[in-house]
C-alpha positions as CSV (number, residue, x, y, z in Angstrom):
1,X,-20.9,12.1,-12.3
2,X,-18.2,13.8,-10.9
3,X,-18.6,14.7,-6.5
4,X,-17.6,18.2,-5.4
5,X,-14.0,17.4,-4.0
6,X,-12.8,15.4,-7.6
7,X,-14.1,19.0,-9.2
8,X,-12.2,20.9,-7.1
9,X,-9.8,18.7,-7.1
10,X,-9.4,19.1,-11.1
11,X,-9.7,22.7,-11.5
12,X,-6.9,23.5,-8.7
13,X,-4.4,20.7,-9.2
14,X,-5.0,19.5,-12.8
15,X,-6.8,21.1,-15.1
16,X,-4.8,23.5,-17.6
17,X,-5.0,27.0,-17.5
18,X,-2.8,29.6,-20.0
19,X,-2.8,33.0,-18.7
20,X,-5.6,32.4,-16.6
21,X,-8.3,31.2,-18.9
22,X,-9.2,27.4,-18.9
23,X,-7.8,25.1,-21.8
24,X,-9.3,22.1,-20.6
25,X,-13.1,22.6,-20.9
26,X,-13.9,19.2,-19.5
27,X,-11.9,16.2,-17.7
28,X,-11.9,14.2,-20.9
29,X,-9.9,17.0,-22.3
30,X,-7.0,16.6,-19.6
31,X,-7.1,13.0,-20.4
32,X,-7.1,14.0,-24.1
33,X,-4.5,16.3,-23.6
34,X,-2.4,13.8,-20.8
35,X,-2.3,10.8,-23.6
36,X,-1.3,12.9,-26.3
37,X,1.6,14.4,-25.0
38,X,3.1,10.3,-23.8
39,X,1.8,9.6,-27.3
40,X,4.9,12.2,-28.2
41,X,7.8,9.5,-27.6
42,X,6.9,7.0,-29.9
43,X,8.1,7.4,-33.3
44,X,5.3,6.3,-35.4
45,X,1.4,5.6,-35.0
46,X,1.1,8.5,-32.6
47,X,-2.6,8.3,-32.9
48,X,-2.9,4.9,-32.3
49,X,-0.7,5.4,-28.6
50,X,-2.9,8.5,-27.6
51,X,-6.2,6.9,-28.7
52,X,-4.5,3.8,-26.6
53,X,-3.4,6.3,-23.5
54,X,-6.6,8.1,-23.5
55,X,-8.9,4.7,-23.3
56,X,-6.9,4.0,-20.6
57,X,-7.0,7.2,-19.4
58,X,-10.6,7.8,-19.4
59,X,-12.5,5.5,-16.8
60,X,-10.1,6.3,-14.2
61,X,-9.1,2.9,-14.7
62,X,-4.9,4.6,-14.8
63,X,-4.1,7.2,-12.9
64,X,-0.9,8.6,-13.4
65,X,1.0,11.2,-10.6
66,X,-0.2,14.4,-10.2
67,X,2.8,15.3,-11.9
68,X,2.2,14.0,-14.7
69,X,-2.1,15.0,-14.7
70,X,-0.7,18.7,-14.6
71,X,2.1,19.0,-16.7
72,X,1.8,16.9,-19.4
73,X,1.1,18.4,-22.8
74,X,0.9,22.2,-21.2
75,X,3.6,25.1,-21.4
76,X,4.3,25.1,-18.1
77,X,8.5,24.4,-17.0
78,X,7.6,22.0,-14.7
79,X,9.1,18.1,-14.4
80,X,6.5,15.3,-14.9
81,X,8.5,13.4,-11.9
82,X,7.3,13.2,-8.5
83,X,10.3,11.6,-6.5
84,X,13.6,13.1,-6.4
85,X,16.5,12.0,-4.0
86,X,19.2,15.1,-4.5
87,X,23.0,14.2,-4.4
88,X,25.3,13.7,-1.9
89,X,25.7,17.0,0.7
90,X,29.6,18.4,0.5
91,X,30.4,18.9,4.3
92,X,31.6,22.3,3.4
93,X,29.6,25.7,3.0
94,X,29.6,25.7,-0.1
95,X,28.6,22.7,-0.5
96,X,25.8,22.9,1.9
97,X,24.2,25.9,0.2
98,X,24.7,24.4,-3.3
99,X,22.9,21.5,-2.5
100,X,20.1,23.8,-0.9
101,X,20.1,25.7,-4.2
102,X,19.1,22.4,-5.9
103,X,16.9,21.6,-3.4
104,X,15.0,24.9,-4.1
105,X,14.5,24.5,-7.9
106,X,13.6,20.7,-7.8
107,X,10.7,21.9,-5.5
108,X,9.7,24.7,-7.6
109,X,9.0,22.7,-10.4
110,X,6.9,20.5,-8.6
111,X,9.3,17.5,-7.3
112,X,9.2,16.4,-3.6
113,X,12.9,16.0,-2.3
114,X,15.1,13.4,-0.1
115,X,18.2,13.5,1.0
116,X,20.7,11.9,3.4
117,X,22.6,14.3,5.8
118,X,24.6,11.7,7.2
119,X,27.4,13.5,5.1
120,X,27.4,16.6,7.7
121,X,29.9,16.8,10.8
122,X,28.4,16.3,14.2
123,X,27.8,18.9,16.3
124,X,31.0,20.4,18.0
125,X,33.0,19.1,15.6
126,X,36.4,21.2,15.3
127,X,37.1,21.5,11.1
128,X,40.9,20.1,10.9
129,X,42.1,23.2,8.5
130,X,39.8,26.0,9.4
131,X,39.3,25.4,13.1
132,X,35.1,25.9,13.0
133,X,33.1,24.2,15.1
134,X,30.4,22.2,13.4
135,X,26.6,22.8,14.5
136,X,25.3,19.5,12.9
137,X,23.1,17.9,10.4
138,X,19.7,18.7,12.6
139,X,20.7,22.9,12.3
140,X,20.8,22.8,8.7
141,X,17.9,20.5,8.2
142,X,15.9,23.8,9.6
143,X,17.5,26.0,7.0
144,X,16.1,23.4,4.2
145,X,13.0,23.8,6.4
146,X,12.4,27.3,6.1
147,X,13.2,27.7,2.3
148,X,10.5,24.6,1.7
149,X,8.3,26.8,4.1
150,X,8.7,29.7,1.4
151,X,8.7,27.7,-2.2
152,X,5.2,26.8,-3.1
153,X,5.5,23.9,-5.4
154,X,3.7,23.3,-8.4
155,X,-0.2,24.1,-8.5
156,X,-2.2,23.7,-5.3
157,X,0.9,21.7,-3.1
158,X,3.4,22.9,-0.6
159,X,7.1,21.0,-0.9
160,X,7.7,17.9,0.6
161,X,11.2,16.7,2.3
162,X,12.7,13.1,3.3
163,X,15.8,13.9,5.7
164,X,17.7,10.5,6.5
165,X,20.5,10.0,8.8
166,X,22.3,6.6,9.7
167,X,22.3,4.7,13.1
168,X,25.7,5.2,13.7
169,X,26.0,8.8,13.3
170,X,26.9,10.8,16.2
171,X,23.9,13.5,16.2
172,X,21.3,10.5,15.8
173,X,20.0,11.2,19.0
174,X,19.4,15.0,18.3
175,X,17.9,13.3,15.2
176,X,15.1,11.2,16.9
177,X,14.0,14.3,19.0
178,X,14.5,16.7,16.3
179,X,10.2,16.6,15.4
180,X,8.6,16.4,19.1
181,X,7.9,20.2,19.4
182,X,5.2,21.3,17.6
183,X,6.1,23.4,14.4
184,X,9.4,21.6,14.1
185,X,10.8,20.7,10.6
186,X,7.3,20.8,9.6
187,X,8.1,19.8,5.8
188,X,10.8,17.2,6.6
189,X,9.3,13.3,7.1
190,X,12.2,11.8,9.1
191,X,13.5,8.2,8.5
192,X,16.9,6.7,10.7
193,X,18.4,4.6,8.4
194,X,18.9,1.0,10.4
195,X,21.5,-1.6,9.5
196,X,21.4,-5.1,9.7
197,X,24.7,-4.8,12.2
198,X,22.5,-2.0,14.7
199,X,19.7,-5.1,14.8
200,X,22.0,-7.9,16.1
201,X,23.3,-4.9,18.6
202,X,20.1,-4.4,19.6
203,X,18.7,-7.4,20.1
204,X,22.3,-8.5,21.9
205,X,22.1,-5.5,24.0
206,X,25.8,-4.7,22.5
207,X,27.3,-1.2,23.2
208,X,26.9,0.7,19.9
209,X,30.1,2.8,18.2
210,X,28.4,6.5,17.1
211,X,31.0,7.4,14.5
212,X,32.4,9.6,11.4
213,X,35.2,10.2,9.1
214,X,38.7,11.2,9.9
215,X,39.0,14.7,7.8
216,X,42.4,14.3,7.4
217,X,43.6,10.5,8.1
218,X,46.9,11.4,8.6
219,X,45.9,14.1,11.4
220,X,44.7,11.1,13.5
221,X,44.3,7.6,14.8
222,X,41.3,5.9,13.0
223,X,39.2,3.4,15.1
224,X,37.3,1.3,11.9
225,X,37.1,1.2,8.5
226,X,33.3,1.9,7.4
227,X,31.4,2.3,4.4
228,X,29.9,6.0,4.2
229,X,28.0,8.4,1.8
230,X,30.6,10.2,-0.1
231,X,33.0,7.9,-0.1
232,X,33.1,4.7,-3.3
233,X,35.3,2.8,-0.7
234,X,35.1,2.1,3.5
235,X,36.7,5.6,4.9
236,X,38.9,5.5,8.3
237,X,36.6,6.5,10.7
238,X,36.6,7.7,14.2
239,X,34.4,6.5,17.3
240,X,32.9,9.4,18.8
241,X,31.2,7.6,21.7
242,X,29.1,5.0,22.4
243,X,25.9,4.3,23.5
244,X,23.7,0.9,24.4
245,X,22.1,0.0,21.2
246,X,18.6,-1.1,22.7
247,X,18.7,2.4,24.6
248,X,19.6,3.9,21.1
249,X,16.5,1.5,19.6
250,X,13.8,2.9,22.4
251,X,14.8,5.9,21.5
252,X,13.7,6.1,17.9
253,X,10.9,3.4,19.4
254,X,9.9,6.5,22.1
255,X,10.0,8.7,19.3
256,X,7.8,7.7,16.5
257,X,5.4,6.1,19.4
258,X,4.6,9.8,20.8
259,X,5.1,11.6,17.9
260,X,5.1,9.5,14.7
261,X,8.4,10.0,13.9
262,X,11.0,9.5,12.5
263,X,10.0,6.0,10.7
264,X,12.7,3.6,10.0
265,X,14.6,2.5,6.5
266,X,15.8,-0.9,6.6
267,X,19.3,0.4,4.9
268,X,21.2,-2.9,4.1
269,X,18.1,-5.1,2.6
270,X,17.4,-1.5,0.6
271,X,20.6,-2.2,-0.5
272,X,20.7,-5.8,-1.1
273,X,17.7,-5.9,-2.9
274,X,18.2,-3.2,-5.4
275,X,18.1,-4.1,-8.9
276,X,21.2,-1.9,-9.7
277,X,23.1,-2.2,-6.5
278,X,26.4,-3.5,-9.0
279,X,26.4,0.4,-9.9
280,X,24.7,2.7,-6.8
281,X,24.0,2.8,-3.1
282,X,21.1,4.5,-1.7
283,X,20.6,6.1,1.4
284,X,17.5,8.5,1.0
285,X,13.9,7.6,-0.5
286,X,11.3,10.3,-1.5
287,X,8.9,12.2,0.9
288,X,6.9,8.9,1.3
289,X,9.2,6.2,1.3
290,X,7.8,4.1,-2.1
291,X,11.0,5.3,-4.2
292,X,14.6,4.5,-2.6
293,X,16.6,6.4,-5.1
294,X,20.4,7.1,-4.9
295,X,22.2,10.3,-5.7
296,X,20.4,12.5,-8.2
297,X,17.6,9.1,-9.0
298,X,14.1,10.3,-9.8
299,X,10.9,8.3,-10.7
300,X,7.9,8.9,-12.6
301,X,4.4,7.1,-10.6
302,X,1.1,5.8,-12.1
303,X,-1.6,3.8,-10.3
304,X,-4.2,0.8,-11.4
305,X,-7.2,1.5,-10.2
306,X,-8.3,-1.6,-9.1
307,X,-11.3,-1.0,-8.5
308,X,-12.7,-1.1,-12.5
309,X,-11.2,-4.6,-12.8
310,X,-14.1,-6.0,-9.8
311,X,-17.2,-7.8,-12.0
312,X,-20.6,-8.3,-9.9
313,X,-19.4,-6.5,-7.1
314,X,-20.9,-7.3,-3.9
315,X,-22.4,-11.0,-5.8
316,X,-21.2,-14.7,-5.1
317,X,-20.0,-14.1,-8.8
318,X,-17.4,-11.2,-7.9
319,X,-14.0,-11.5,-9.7
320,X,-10.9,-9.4,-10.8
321,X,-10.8,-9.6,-14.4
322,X,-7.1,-10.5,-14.4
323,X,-6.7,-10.6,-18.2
324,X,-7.6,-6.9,-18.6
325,X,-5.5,-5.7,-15.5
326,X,-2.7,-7.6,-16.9
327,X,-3.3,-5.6,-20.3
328,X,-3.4,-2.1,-18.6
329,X,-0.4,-2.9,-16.4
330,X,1.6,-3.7,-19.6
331,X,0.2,-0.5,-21.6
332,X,1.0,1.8,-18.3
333,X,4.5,0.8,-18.3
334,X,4.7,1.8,-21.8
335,X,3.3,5.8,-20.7
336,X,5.5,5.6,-17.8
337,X,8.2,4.9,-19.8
338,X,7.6,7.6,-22.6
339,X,6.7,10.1,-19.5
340,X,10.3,9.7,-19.3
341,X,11.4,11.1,-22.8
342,X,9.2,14.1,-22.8
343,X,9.6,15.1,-19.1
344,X,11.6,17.7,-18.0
345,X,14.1,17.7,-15.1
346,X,14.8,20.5,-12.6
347,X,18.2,19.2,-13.0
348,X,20.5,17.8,-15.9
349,X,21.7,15.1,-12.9
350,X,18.3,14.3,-12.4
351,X,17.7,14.0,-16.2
352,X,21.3,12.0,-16.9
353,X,20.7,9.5,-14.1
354,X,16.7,8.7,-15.2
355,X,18.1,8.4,-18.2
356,X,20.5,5.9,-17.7
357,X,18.1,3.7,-15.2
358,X,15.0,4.8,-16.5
359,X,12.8,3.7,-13.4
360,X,9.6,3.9,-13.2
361,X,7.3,3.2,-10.5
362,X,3.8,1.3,-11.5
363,X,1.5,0.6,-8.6
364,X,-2.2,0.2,-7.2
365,X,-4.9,2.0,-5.9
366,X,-8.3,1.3,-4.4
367,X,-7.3,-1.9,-2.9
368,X,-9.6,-2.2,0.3
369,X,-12.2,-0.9,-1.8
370,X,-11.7,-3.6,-4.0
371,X,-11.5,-6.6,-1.3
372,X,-14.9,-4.6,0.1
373,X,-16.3,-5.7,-3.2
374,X,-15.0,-8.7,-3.9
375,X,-16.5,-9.5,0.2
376,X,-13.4,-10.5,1.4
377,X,-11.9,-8.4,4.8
378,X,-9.0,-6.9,4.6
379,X,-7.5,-7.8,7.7
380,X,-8.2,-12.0,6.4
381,X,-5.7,-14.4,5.3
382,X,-8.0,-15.0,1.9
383,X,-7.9,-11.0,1.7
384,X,-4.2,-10.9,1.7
385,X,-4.2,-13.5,-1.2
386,X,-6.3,-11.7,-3.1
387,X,-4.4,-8.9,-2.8
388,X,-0.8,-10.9,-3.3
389,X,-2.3,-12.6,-6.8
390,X,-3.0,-9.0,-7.4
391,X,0.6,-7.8,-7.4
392,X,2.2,-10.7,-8.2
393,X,0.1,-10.2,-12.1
394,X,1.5,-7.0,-12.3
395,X,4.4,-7.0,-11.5
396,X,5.4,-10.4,-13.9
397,X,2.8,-8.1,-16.4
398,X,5.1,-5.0,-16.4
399,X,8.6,-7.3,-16.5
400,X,6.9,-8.6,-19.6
401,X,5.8,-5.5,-21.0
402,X,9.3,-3.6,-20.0
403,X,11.0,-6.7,-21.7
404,X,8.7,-6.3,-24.7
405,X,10.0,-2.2,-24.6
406,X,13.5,-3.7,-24.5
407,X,13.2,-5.4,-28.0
408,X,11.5,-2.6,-29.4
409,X,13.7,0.4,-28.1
410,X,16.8,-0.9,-26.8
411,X,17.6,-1.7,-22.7
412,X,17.9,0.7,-20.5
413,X,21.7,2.1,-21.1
414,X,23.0,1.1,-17.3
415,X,22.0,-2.2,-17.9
416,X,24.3,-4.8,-17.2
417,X,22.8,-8.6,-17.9
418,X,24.5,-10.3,-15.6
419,X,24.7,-8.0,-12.8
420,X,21.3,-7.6,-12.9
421,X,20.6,-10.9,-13.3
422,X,22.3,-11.6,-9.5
423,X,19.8,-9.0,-8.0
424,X,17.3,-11.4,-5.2
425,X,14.5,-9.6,-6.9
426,X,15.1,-10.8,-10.2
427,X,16.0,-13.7,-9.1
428,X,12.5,-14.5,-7.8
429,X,11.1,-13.7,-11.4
430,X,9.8,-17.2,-13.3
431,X,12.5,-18.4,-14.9
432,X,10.8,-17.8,-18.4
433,X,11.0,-13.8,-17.8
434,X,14.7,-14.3,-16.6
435,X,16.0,-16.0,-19.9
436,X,14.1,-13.3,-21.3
437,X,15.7,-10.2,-19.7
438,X,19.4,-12.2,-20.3
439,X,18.3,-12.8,-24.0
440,X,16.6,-9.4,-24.7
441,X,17.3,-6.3,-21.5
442,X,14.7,-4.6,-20.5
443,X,13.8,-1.5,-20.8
444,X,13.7,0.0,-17.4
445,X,15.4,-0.7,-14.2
446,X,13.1,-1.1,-11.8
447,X,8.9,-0.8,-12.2
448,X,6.5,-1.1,-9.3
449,X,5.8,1.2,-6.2
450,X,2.8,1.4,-4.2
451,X,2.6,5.4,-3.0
452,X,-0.2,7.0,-1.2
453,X,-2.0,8.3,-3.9
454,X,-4.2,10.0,-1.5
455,X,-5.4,13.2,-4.3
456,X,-5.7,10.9,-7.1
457,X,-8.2,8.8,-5.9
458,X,-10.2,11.6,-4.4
459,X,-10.3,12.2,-8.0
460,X,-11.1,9.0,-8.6
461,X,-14.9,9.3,-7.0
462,X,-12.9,8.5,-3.6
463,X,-11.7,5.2,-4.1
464,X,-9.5,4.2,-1.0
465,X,-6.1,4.8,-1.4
466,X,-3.0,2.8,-2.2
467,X,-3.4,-0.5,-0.4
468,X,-4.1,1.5,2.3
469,X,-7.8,0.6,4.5
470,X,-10.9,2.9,4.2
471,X,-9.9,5.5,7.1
472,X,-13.4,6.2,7.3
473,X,-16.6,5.0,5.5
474,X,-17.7,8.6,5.9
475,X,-15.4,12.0,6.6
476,X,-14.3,15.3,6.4
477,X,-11.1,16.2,3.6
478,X,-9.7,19.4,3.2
479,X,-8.0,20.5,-0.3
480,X,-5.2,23.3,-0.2
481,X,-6.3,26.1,-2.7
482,X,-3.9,28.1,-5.1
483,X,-3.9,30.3,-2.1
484,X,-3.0,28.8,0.5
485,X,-6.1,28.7,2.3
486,X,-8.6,25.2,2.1
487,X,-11.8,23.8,1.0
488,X,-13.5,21.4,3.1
489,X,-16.0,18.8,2.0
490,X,-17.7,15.6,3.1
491,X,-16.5,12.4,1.2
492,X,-17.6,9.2,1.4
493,X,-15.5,5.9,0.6
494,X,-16.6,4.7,-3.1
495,X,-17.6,0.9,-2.4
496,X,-19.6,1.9,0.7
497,X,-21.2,4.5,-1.6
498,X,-22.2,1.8,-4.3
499,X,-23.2,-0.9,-1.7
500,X,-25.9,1.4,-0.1
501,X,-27.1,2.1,-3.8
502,X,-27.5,-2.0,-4.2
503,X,-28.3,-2.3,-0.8
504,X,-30.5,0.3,0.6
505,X,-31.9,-1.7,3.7
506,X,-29.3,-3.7,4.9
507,X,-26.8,-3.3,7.6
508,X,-23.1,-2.4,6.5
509,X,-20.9,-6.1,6.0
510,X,-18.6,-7.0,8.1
511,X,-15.4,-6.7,5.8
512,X,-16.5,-3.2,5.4
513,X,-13.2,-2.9,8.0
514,X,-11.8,0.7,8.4
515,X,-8.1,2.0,9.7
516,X,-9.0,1.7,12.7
517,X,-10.7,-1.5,13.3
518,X,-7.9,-3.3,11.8
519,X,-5.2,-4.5,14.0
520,X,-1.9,-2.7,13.2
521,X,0.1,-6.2,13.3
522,X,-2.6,-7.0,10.4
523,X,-2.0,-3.8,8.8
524,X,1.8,-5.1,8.7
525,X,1.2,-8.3,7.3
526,X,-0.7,-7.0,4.1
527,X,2.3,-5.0,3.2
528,X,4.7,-8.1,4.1
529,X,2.7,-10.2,1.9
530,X,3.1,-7.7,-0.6
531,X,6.9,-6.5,-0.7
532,X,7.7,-9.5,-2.5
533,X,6.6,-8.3,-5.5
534,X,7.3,-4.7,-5.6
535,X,11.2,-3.6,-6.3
536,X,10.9,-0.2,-5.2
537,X,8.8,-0.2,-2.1
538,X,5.7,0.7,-0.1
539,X,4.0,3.6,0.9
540,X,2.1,2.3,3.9
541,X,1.0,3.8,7.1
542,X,0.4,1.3,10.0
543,X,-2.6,3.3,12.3
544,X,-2.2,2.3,16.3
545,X,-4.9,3.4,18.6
546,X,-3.7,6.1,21.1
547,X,-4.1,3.4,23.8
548,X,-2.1,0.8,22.2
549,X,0.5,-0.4,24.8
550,X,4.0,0.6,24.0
551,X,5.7,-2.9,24.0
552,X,3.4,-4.5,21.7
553,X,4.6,-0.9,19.3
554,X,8.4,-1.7,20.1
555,X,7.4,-5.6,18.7
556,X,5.9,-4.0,15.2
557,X,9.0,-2.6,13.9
558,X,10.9,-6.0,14.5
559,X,8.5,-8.3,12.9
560,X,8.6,-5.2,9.9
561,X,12.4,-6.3,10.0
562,X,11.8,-10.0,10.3
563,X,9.2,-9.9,7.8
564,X,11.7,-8.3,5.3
565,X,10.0,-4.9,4.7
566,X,12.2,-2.0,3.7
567,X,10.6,0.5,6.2
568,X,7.9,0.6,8.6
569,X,5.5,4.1,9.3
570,X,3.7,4.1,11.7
571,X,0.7,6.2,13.1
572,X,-0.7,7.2,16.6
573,X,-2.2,10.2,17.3
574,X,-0.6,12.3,19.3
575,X,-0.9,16.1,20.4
576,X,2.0,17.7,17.6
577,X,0.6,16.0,14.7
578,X,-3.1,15.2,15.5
579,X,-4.8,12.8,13.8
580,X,-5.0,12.1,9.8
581,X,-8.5,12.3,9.0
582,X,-11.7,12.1,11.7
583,X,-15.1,11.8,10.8
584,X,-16.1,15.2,11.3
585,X,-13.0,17.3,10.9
586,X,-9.6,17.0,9.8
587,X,-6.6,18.2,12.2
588,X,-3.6,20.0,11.1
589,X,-0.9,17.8,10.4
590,X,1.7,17.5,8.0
591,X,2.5,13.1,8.4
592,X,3.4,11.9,5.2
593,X,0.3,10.9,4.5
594,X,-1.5,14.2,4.5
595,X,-3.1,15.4,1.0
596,X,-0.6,18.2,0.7
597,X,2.7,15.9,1.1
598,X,2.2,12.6,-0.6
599,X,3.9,12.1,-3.5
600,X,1.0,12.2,-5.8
């Protein structure tokens, strides 16, 4: 039995219409219709794969993207991908508004965007040969603003933006504050990307060099040498100014404190732990931070519900059937992968690159649900095991399965053995799926991400989201209509739901923990204990209570560093964004996490 929200959340977002008139009569048609369509990409039995797909399909048990739910197997010219990064910005008109061209059609067919416009002269910048004076990266960040503000996306969904810009640019500053009036750069989610060299500054309380490329080296002195988007080698480079790193680092800390942004991208351990950093260097993720991508990347998502892997629930007896999720995890990576080869792609850069790499981006959903039934408390050490042995099945699972793809369909075509094989990731794999990958490829570059999946499990019967906490055992959601106005309803969280049912006079368990009972350094330390399994990365949101003192804030993002995360989001309410959900109403806000942005 379907609640009222997962309806309406079918008949706006994902079930098929042709010219108006409903093709899917039922759910189990979109599933039908979903599983044949990935069925499409394999050359033979293609009734066996969809019969396969749509089993897996059916119980909610595999919840691909949105994308993917609306899309698939329908006329529409949509792409089946979520997560775009576009490529690098030309410092020139031109290329500005080229680059905002492809910005507008990979949003109109239904892809959130990021991009890094650390490329883009400072402001008051003097252009060598034309003698213009530069306004900066932050003024046309508000021209991608307003042209998101106009493109709706895809189905019942406005566009979604990631705007990066490195430490050491000059405008960083202008940056930081660029978010802290309210209806600023309301589609943008803002990320400073943070080196390993602005750390040490910081916590020596060094002076810090703000700089950017000479335009014509032999028109001036350079100070440095530095690596910088655009450029394949380090690029003379002049210091602009300086400023006190630690006054730089309270700034961003002053920033996402008050107003919950921008976050922060660990650039350098992005970097060093990509899986194809011999070929690429990324500097941008999508709207919600799970997908680091470089120039013109994209990735398809799917979820585990984990939730349908918990037997006895709420019993002495309750267990994760690990043999089963290890099964689904393999057959997902398979539709993820033939999502792929029948997609299409705003872009032929978009399509070339995914075709080369062929990410994907498998992941979980319904974790604190699950814990909730399994009794353990999320904010516990034995509840972070749990949820550990959880990813660390998958992930080995879809190395196996994507190994297993390898041998039937050939590597993925950028694959290089033993480059790859130097990447730390892969070098924490057990040795048996290493000699495997060196003796066989594998299929696709990189395979896990956790995203928000906030719509999906709505759809789900409300399962909590990502390896996100219950927000609230009981609350208010509103769901954008086709016309741009919302339905409200009352939801309640699915495990809570099912333990009243069992439990009709008993008082609520303790590890029935929501957001904000949970203590953000324990929010942190789930998704440290969970990085080491996924290549990509997470999609988490660490919720602080308005009255949580501002040094113990500042000492979260540097245990996110020390703890090897490749970002860290936080939330406080504050008076531009509002809160994310309350019990008894939901505030406008447009945080990453909100049901109209997430990647899903």
């Amino acid at each position: 039995m379907q609640s009222d929200i997962a309806n309406h959340i079918w008949e706006t977002k994902y079930r098929y219409y042709l010219d108006g008139n409903p093709v899917d009569t039922a759910i189990s048609d979109t599933w039908q219709r979903v599983a044949l369509a990935a069925a499409q990409a394999e050359t033979e039995s293609i009734e066996l794969w969809q019969q396969r797909f749509y089993e897996l399909l059916k119980d909610f048990r595999f919840l691909p993207g949105g994308r993917i739910l609306a899309g698939a197997g329908t006329d529409k010219d949509v792409t089946l991908f979520n997560c775009f990064v576009m490529g690098t910005i030309e410092d020139s008109m031109d290329g500005i508004f080229d680059a905002l061209k492809e910005a507008a059609i990979t949003m109109q067919q239904g892809g959130g965007v990021g991009y890094d416009f650390s490329t883009l002269r400072p402001r008051g910048f003097v252009a060598h040969h034309r003698g213009t004076v530069a306004s900066g990266p932050v003024s046309f960040m508000r021209i991608w603003d307003a042209m998101c503000a106009t493109v709706l996306s895809t189905g019942a969904r406005r566009g979604a933006m990631m705007a990066t810009l490195r430490c050491d640019h000059p405008d960083i500053e202008e940056f930081i504050h660029a978010k802290q009036q309210s209806g600023a750069l309301t589609h943008f989610n803002l990320s400073v990307l943070v080196t390993d060299t602005f750390m040490e500054a910081v916590s020596n309380d060094d002076d810090w060099p703000l700089i950017f490329p000479l335009e014509d080296p032999a028109a001036g002195t350079a100070d440095l040498l530095a690596e910088w988007p655009g450029y394949e080698q380090p690029v003379p480079c002049k210091i602009v100014r300086r400023i006190n790193a630690q006054k730089l680092w309270q700034q961003i800390m002053r920033g996402t404190y008050a107003y919950a942004e921008p976050g922060v991208l660990f650039y350098d351990r992005i970097n060093r732990e990509n899986n194809l950093a011999y070929r690429e260097t990324i500097a941008a993720t999508n709207p919600c931070g799970e997908i680091p991508l470089p120039p013109y990347g994209a990735c398809n998502l799917g979820s585990l519900n984990l939730t349908c892997y918990v037997q006895d629930p709420f019993s002495s007896r309750a267990q994760i059937d690990m043999a089963r999720l290890q099964a689904d995890a393999r057959l997902a990576v398979r539709f993820l992968d033939n999502v792929i080869d029948i997609s299409r792609f705003p872009l032929a850069r978009h399509q070339a690159y995914e075709s080369g790499s062929r990410r994907i981006g498998l992941g979980i959903t319904g974790l604190a649900d699950t814990l909730m039934m399994l009794g353990l408390a999320y904010a516990s050490d034995t509840g972070r095991a749990q949820a550990e042995a959880i990813l660390q099945h998958l992930c080995h699972s879809a190395y196996a399965a994507s190994i297993e793809l390898a041998r039937e369909k050939t590597p993925f075509p950028f694959f290089q053995a033993d480059d790859y094989l130097r990447s730390p990731f892969i070098r924490r794999l057990p040795d048996k799926l290493q000699q495997q990958i060196r003796q066989y490829g594998i299929r696709n570059s990189h395979l896990v991400a956790i995203a928000p999946t906030g719509t999906i499990s709505l759809f789900a019967r409300n399962v909590s989201s990502g390896i996100e906490p219950v927000y609230d055992l009981s609350a208010s959601r509103r769901v954008l209509n086709h016309d741009g106005e919302f339905n409200q309803f009352t939801i309640e969280d699915d495990a809570w739901r099912q333990w009243r049912q069992q439990h009709p006079d008993q008082p609520t368990p303790d590890y029935f923990q929501t957001a904000l009972q949970i203590a953000p350094r324990d929010h942190l330390k789930m998704q440290a204990q969970l990085q080491p399994h996924v290549d990509n990365a997470i999609s988490k949101t660490i919720n602080v209570p308005q009255d949580y003192p501002f040094e113990e804030f500042v000492d979260l993002y540097r245990l996110a560093y020390e703890s090897g995360l490749k970002g860290c989001t936080t939330y406080r309410p504050n008076p531009v964004t509002g809160a994310i959900l309350s019990s008894d109403d939901i505030q406008s806000t447009h945080h990453c996490c909100s049901i109209e942005r997430e990647a899903d």
